[in-house]
Backbone bond lengths (Angstrom), bond angles and torsions (degrees), N, CA, C in turn:
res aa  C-N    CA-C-N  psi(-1)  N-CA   C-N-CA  omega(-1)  CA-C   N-CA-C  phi
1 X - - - 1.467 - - 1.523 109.59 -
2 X 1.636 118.65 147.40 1.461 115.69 -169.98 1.541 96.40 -75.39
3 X 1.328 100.27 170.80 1.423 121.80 -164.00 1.471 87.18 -91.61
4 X 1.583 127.18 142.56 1.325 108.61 150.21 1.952 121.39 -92.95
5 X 1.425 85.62 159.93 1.672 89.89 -174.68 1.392 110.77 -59.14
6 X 1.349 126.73 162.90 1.395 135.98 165.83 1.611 96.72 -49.35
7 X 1.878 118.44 158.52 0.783 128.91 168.25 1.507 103.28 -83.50
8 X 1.637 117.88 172.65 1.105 140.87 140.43 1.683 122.98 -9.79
9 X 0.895 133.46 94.65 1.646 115.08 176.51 1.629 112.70 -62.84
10 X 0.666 102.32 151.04 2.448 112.87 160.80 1.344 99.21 -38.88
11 X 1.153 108.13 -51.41 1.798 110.89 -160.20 1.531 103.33 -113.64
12 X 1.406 125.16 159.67 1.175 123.57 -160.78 1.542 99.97 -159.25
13 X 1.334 136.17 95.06 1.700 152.97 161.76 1.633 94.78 -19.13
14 X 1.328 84.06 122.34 1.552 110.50 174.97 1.850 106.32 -106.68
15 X 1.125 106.29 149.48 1.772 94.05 -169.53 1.088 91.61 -80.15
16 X 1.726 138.97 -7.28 1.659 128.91 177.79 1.246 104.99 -47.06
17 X 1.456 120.97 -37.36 1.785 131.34 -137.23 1.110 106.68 101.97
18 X 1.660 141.66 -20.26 1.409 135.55 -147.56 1.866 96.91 -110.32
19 X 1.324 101.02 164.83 1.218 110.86 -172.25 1.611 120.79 -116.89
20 X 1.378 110.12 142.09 2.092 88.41 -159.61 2.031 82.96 -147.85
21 X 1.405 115.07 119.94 0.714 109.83 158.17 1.623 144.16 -43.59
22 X 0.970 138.07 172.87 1.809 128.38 -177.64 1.710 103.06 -118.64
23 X 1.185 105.54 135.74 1.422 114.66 169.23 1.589 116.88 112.11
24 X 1.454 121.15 161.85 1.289 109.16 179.42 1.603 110.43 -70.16
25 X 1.706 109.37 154.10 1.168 118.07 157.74 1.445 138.24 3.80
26 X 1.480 98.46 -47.31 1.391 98.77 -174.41 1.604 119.67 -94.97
27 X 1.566 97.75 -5.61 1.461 99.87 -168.59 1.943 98.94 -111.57
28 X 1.305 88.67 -7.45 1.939 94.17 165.17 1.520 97.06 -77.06
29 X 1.053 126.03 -77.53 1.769 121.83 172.22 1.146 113.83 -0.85
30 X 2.012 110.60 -63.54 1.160 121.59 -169.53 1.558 109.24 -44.29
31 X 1.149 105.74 -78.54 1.791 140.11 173.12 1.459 88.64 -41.63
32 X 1.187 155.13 -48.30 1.535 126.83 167.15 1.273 137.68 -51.08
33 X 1.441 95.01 -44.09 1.641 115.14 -177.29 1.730 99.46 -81.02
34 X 1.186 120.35 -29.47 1.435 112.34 -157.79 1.764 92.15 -76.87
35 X 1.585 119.70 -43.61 1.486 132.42 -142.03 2.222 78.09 -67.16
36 X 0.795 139.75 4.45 1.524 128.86 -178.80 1.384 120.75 -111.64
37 X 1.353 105.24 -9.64 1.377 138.01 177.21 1.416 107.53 -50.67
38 X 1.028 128.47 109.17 2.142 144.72 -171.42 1.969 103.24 -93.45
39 X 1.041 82.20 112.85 1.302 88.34 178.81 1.750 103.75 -120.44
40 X 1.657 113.79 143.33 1.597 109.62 -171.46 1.681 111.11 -58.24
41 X 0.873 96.57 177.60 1.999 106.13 172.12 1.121 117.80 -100.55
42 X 1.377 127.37 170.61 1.289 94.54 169.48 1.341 123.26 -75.05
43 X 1.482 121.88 -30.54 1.190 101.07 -160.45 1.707 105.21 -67.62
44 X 1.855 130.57 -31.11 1.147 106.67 178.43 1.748 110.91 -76.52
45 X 1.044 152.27 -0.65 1.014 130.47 146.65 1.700 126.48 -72.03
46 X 1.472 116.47 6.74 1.840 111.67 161.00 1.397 88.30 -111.43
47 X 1.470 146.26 -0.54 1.365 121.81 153.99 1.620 104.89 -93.11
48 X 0.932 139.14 -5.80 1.579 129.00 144.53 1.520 120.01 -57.16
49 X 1.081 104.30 -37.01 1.442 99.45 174.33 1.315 143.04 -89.61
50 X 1.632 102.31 -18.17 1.280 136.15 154.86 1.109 124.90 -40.34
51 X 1.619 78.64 -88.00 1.717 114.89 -171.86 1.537 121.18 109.74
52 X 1.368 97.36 -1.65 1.932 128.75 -171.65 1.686 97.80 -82.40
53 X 1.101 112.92 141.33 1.268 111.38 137.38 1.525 136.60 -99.77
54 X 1.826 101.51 119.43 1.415 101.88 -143.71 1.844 112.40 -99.54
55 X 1.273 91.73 -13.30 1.384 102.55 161.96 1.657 106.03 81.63
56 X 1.300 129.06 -130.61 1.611 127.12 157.52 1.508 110.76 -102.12
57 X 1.324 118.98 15.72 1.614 107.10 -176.53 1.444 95.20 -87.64
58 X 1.225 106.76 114.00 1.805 98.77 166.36 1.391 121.15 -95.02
59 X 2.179 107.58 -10.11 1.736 95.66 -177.63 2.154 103.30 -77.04
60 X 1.199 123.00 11.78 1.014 109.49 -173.13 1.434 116.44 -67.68
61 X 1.360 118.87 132.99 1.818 109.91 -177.58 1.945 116.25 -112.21
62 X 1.055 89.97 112.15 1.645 133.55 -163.65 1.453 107.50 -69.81
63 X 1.657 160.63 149.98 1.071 134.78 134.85 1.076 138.62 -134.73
64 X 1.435 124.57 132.57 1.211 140.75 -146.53 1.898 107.48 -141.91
65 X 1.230 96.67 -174.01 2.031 101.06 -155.36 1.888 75.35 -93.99
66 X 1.789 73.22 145.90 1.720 107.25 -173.45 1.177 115.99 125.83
67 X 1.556 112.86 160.38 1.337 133.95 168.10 1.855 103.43 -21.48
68 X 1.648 98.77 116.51 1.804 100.30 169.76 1.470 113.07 80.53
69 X 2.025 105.52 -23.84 0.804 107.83 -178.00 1.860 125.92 66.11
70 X 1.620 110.27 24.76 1.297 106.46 174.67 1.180 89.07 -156.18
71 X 2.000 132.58 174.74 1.006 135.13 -114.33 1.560 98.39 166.42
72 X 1.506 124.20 46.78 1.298 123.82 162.94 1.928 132.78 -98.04
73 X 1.352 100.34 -169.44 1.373 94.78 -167.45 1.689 98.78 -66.59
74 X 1.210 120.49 -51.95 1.666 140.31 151.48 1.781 95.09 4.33
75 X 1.140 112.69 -84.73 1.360 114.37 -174.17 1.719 132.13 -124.22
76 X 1.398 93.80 44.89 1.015 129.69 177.64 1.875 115.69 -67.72
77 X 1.590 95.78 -40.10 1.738 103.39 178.42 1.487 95.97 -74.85
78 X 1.004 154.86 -48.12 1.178 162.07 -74.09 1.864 103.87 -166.47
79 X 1.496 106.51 -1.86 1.386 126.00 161.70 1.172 112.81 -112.41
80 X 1.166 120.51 0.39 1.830 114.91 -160.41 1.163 105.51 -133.71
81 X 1.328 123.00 150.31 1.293 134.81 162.98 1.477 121.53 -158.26
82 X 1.534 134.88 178.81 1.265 140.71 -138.27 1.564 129.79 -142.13
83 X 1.073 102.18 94.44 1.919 91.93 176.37 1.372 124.69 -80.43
84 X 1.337 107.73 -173.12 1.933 102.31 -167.24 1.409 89.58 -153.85
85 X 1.855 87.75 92.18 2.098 91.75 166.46 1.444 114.67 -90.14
86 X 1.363 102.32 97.29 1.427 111.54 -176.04 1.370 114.96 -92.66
87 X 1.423 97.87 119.87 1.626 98.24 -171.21 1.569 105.23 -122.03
88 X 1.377 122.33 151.18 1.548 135.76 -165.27 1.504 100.78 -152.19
89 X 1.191 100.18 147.54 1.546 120.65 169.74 1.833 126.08 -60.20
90 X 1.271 105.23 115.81 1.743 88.68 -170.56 1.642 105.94 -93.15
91 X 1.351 91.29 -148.38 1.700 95.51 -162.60 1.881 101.99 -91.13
92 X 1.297 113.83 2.50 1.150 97.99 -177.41 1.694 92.94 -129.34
93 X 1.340 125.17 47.71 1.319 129.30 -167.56 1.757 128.14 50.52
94 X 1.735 111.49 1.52 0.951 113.43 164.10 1.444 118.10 -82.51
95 X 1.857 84.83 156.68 1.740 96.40 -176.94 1.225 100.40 -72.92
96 X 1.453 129.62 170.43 1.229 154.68 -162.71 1.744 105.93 -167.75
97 X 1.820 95.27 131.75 1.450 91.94 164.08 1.224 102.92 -138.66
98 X 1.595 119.72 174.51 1.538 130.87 -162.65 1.310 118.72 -119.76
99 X 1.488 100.57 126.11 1.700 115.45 -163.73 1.367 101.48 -115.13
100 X 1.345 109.81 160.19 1.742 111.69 -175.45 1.702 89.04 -147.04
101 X 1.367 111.09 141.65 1.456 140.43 -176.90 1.636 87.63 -85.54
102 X 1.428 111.11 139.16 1.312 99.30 174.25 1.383 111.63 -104.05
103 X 1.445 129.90 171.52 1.791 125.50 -152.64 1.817 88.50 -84.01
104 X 1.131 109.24 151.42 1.454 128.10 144.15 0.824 113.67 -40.12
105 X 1.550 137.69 -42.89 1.356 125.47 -162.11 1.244 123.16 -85.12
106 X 1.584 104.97 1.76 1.635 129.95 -158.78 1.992 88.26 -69.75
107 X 0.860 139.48 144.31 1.888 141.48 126.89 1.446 95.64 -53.82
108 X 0.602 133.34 -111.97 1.734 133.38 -163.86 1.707 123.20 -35.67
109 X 0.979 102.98 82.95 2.170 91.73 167.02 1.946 88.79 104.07
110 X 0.816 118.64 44.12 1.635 94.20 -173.79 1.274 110.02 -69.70
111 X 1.745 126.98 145.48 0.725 93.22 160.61 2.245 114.91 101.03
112 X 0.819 94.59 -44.85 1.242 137.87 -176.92 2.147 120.66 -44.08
113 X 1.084 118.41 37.59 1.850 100.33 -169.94 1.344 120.42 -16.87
114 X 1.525 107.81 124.30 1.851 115.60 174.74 1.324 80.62 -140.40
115 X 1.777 86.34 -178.11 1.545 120.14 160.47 1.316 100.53 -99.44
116 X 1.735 107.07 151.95 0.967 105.87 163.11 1.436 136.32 -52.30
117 X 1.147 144.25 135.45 1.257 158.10 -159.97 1.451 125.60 168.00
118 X 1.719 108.24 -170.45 1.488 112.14 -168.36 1.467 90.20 165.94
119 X 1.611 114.46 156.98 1.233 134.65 160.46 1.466 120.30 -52.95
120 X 1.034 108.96 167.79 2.006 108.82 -165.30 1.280 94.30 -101.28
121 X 1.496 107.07 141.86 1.759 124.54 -166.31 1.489 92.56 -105.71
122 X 1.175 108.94 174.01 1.633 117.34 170.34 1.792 120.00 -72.75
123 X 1.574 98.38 -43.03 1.566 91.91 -177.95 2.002 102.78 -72.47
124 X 0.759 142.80 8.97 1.668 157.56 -129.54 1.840 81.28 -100.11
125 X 1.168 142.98 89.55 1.532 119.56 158.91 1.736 120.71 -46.91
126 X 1.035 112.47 -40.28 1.294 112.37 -175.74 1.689 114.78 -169.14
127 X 1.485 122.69 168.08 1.485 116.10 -159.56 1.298 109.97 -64.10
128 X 1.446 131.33 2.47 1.487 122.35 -177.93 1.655 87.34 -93.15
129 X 1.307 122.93 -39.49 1.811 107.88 -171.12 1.510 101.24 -54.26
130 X 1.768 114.43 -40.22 1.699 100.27 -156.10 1.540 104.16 -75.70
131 X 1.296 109.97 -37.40 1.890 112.75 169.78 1.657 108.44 -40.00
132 X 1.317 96.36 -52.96 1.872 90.76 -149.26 1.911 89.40 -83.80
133 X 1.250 127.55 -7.91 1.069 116.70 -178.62 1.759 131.60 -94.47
134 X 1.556 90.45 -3.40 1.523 125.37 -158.52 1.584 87.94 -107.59
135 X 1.623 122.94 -34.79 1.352 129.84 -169.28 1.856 91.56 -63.75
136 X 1.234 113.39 -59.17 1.212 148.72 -160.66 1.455 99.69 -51.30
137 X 1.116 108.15 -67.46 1.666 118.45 -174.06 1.552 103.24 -69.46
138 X 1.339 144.16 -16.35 1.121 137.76 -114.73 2.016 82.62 -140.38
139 X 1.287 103.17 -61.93 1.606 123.16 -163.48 1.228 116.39 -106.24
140 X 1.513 110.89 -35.67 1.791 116.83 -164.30 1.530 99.13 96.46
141 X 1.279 142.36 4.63 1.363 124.38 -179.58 1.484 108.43 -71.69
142 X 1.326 108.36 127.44 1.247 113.34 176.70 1.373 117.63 -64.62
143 X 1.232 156.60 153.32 1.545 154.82 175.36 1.934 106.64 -86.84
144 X 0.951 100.73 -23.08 1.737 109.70 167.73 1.551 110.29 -61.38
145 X 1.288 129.24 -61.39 1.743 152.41 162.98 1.367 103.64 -28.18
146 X 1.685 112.27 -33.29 1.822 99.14 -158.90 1.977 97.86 -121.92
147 X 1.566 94.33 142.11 1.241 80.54 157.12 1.687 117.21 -162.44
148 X 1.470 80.00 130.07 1.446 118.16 -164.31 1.645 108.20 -45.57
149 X 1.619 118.88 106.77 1.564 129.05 164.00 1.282 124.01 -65.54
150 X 1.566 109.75 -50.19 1.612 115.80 -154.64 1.710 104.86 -163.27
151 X 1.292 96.66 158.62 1.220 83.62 169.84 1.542 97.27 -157.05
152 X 1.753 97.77 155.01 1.541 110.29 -163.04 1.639 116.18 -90.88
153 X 1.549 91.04 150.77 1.562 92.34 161.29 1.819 123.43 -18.76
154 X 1.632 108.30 144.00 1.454 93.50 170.44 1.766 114.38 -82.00
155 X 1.395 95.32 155.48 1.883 93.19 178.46 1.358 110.58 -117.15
156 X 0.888 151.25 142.81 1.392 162.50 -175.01 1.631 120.92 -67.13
157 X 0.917 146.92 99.99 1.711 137.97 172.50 0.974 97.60 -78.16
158 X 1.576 118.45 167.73 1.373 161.69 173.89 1.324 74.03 -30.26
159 X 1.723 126.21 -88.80 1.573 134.12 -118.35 1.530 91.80 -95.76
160 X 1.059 128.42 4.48 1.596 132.88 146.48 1.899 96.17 90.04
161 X 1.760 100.73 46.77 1.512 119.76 166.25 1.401 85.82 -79.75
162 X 1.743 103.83 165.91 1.996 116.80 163.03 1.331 77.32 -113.95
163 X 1.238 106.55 122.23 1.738 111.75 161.60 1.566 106.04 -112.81
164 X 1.435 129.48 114.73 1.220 154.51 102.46 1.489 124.15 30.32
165 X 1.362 132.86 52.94 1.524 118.41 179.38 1.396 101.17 -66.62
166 X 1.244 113.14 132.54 1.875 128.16 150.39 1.381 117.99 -117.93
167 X 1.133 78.38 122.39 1.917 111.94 -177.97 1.741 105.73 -47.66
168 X 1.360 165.38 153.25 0.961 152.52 141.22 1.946 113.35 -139.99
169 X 0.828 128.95 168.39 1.507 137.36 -150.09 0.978 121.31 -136.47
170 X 1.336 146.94 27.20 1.550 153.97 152.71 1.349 121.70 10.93
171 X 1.065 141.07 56.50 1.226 168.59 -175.15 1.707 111.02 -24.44
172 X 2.005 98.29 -50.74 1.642 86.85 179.43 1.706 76.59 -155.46
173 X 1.236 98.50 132.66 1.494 104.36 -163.23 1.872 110.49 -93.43
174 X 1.795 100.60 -8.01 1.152 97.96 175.83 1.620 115.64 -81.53
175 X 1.501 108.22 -3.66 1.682 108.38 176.96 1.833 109.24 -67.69
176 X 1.392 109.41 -26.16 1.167 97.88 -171.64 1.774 123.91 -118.44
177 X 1.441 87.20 137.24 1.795 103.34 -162.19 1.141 109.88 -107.63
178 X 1.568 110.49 102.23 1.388 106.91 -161.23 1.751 129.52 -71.61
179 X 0.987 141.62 97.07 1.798 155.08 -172.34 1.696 103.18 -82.24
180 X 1.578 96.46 90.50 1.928 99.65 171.70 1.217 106.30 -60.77
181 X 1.507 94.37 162.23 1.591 110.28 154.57 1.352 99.72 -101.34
182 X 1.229 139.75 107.46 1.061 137.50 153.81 1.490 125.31 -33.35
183 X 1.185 125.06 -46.83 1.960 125.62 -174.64 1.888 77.51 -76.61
184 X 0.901 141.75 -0.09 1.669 124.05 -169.78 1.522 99.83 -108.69
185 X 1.721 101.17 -70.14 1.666 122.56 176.26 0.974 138.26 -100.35
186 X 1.664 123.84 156.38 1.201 105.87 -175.83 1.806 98.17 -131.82
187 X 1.439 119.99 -14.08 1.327 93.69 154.89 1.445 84.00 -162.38
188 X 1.602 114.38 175.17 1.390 118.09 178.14 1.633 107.59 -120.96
189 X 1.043 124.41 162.90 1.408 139.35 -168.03 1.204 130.13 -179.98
190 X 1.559 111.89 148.80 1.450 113.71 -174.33 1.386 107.79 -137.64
191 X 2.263 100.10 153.41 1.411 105.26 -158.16 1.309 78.20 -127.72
192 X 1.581 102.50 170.19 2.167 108.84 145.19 1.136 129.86 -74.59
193 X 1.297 93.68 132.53 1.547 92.58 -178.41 1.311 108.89 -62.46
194 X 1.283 140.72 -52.86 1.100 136.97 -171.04 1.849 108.17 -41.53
195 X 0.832 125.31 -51.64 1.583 134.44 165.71 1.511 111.01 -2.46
196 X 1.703 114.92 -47.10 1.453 126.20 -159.64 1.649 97.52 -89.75
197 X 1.635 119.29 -6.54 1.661 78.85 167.81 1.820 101.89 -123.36
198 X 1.479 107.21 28.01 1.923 106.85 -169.67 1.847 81.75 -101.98
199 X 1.591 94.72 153.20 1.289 106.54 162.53 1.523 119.18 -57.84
200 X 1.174 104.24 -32.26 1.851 98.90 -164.46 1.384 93.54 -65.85
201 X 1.967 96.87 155.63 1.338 106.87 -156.83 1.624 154.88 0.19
202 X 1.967 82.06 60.00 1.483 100.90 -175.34 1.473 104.65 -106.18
203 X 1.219 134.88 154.26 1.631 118.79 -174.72 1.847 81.44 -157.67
204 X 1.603 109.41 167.54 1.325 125.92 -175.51 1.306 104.73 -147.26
205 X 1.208 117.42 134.63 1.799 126.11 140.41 0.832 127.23 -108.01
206 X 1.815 118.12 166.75 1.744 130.23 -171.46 1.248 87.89 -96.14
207 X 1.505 123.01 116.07 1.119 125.38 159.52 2.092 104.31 -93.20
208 X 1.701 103.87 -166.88 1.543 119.28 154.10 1.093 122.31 -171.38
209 X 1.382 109.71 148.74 1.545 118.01 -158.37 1.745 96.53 -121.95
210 X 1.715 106.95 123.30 1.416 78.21 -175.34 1.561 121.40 70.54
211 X 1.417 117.28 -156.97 1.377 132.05 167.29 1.693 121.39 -82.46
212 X 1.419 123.73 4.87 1.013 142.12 -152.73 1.644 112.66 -128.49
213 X 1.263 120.83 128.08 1.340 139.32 -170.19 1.475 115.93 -88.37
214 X 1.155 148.12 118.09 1.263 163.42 177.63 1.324 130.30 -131.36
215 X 1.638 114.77 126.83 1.729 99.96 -172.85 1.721 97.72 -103.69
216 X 1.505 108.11 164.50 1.463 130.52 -131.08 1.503 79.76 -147.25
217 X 1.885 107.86 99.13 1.367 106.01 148.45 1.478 153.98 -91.47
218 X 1.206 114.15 147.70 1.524 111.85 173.88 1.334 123.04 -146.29
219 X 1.664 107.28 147.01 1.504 129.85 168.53 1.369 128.42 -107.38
220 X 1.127 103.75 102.53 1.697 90.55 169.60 0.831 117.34 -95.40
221 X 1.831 116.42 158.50 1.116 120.76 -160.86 1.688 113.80 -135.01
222 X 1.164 126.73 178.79 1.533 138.48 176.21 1.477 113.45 -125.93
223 X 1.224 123.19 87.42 1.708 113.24 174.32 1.801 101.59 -113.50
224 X 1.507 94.93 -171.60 1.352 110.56 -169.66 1.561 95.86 -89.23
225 X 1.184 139.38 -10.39 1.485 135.01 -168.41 1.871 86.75 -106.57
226 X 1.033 144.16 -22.90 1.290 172.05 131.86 1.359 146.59 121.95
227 X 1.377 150.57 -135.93 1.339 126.14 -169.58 1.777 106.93 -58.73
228 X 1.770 103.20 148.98 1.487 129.92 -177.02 1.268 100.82 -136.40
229 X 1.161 110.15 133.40 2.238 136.75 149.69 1.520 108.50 -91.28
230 X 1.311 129.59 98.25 1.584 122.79 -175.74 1.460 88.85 -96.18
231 X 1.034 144.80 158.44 1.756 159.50 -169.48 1.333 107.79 -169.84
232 X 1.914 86.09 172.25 1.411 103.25 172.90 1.751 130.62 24.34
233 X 1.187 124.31 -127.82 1.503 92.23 -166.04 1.154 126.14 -82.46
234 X 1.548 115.52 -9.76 1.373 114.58 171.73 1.286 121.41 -80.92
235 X 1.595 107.43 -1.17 1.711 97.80 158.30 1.456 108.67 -109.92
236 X 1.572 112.46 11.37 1.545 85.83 167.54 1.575 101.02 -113.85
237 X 0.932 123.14 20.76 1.892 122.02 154.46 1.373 86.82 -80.78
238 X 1.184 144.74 -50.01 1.661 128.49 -152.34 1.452 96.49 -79.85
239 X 1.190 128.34 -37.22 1.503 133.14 168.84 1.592 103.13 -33.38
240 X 1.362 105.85 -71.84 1.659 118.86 -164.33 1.630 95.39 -68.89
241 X 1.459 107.78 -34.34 1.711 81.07 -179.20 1.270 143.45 -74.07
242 X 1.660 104.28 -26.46 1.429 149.26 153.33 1.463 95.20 -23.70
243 X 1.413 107.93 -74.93 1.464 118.83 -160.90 1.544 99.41 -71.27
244 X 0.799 120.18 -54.02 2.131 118.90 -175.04 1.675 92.95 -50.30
245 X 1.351 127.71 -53.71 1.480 114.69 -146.81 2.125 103.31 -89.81
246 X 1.570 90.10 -29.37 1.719 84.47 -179.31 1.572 106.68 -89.11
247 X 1.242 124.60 -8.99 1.846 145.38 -151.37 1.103 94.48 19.43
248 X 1.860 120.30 84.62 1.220 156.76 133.83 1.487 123.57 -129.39
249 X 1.818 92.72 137.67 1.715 91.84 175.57 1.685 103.32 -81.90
250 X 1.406 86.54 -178.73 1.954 101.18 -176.03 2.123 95.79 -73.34
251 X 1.684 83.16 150.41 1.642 87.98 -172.34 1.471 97.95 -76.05
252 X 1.799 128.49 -32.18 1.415 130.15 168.57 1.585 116.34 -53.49
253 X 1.131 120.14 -179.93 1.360 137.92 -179.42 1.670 126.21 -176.85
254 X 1.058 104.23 129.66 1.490 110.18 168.44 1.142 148.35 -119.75
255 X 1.880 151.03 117.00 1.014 146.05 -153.52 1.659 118.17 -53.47
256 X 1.486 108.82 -20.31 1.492 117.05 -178.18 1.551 101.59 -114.22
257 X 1.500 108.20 162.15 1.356 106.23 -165.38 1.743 100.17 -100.18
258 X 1.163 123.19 164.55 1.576 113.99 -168.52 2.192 101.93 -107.00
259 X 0.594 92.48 179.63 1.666 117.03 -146.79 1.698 92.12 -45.12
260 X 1.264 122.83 -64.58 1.567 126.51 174.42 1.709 122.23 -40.39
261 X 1.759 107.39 -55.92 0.913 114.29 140.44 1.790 148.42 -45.76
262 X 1.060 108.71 -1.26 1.153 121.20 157.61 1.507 144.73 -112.42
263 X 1.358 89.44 -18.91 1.469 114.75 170.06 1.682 119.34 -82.16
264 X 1.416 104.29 -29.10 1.753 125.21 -179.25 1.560 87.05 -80.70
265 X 1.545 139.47 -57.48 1.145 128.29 -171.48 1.716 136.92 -66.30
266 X 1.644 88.76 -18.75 1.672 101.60 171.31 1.700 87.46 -110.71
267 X 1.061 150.13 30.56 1.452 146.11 150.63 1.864 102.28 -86.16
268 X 1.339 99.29 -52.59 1.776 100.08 -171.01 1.764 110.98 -83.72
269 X 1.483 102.20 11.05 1.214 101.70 179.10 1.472 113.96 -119.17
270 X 1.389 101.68 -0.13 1.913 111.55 176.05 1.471 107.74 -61.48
C-alpha cells in the first residue's frame, strides 16, 4: 500500500524568510496551545501498563490483559492503532469535527460512529501516518488539507488495542470532498466539538467489564446527513479532546469512572 505523504506542518515558509501559521485565527490558537501538549513515551506508557519500571529495555516481555495476554516492543505496532480528530472552523466560528458511520458490512462495530482511523500498518512511520492514511482510505481526506498539532494520550478499546487520537486542523473545509469507502463507510458527518462536554444530549449507562463497573457515554445527535448515537470510545476521545482544546471539564459527572479510566486505574495497580 502507498505510503501517505507527510501532513501539512503548523508553520509554512514564507519567501520573506518569515513564518505564518495556516488557518483562521482561531484554529492558529488551536495549533499554539495544542503544539505544548505532553503526550507519554513509550516507555512510560508500557510502565503504565505494567506497572514495572522498564527503564530503556524495550525487548522485555511484560504481562498484562489482551490477546496472548502480553504486550511487548515485539508486537507493540501490531497492538496499536490511530484516529484523526479532525477539526475545522464552521459557519458560525465554531469548531467542528468529522465523524463517519461505519458500513454495515463491517463484522466489527457495524454501523457504529468513529473517527476516522485503523490499526498501524507496517509502511505507517508513526501514528500521524496511520490516522491521516486511514482518513484517506476511509473518507478521501487528503493528508496535504490536514495538519497535524498534537496528539493524545493512548486509550484502550474493548479488544485491548492503544488507539492513538491525532489532533489535525482542516484549514478550509470547503477544499475537501468527501469519496467513501463503502466496505469501510457509510456516511460522513460533522458535529461541535463543544457538544462533548454540555449536558444537552448527553446520556450514560452502567456498564461491566469483568467484575468491574463502568459508565458508558452517549450523545445524540441531529445533522443534515441525519440522526447519530456517538458512544463508547469515540466519545470518550471527544470527551478528552473537548477538554485539552477548550481547557474545560464536562459540565456532567459520574460516581463510576468510565471505561479508559478504569483500565489506567487497574493498569497502575498491577
Amino acid at each position: 500500500m502507498a505510503r501517505i505523504p507527510p501532513s501539512m506542518s503548523i508553520e509554512t515558509e514564507m519567501e520573506c524568510g518569515r513564518k505564518e501559521v495556516v488557518g483562521s485565527q482561531t484554529l492558529q490558537r488551536i495549533a499554539e496551545q495544542l503544539q505544548w501538549y505532553k503526550t507519554p513515551s513509550l516507555i512510560e506508557e508500557l510502565e503504565n501498563v505494567t506497572g514495572r519500571n522498564m527503564g530503556s529495555k524495550f525487548g522485555i516481555m511484560d504481562h498484562v490483559e489482551g490477546e496472548n495476554g502480553l504486550f511487548t516492543h515485539a508486537n507493540w505496532r501490531k497492538r496499536r492503532a490511530a484516529v484523526l480528530i479532525c477539526l475545522f472552523e464552521g459557519k458560525q466560528g465554531e469548531l467542528r469535527v468529522i465523524l463517519t458511520k461505519r458500513s454495515m458490512k463491517l463484522s466489527s462495530h457495524p454501523g457504529d460512529v468513529a473517527l476516522p482511523g485503523g490499526k498501524m500498518e507496517e509502511g505507517d512511520d508513526d501514528d500521524s501516518a496511520t490516522a491521516l492514511r486511514e482518513a484517506m482510505e476511509e473518507i478521501g481526506l487528503d493528508s496535504y488539507l490536514v495538519q497535524v498539532v498534537a496528539k493524545l494520550e493512548p486509550f484502550i478499546s474493548q479488544n485491548q488495542l492503544r488507539v492513538v487520537p491525532v489532533v489535525g486542523l482542516l484549514a478550509k473545509i470547503e477544499d475537501f470532498s468527501p469519496v467513501l469507502n463503502c466496505d469501510e463507510v457509510d456516511a460522513v458527518f460533522d458535529v461541535p466539538l463543544e457538544m462533548f462536554l454540555k449536558v444537552d444530549n448527553h446520556r450514560c449507562e452502567e456498564r461491566a467489564w469483568k467484575s468491574w463497573k463502568y459508565v458508558f457515554h452517549c450523545f445524540d445527535c441531529e445533522t443534515e446527513q441525519g440522526a447519530f448515537t456517538i458512544c463508547g470510545l469515540t466519545a470518550s476521545i471527544l470527551i478528552r479532546a473537548a477538554s485539552v482544546v477548550y481547557q474545560q471539564i464536562p459540565c456532567f459527572s459520574s460516581n463510576l469512572p468510565d471505561f479508559q479510566q478504569l483500565q489506567r486505574a487497574l493498569s497502575n495497580a498491577a
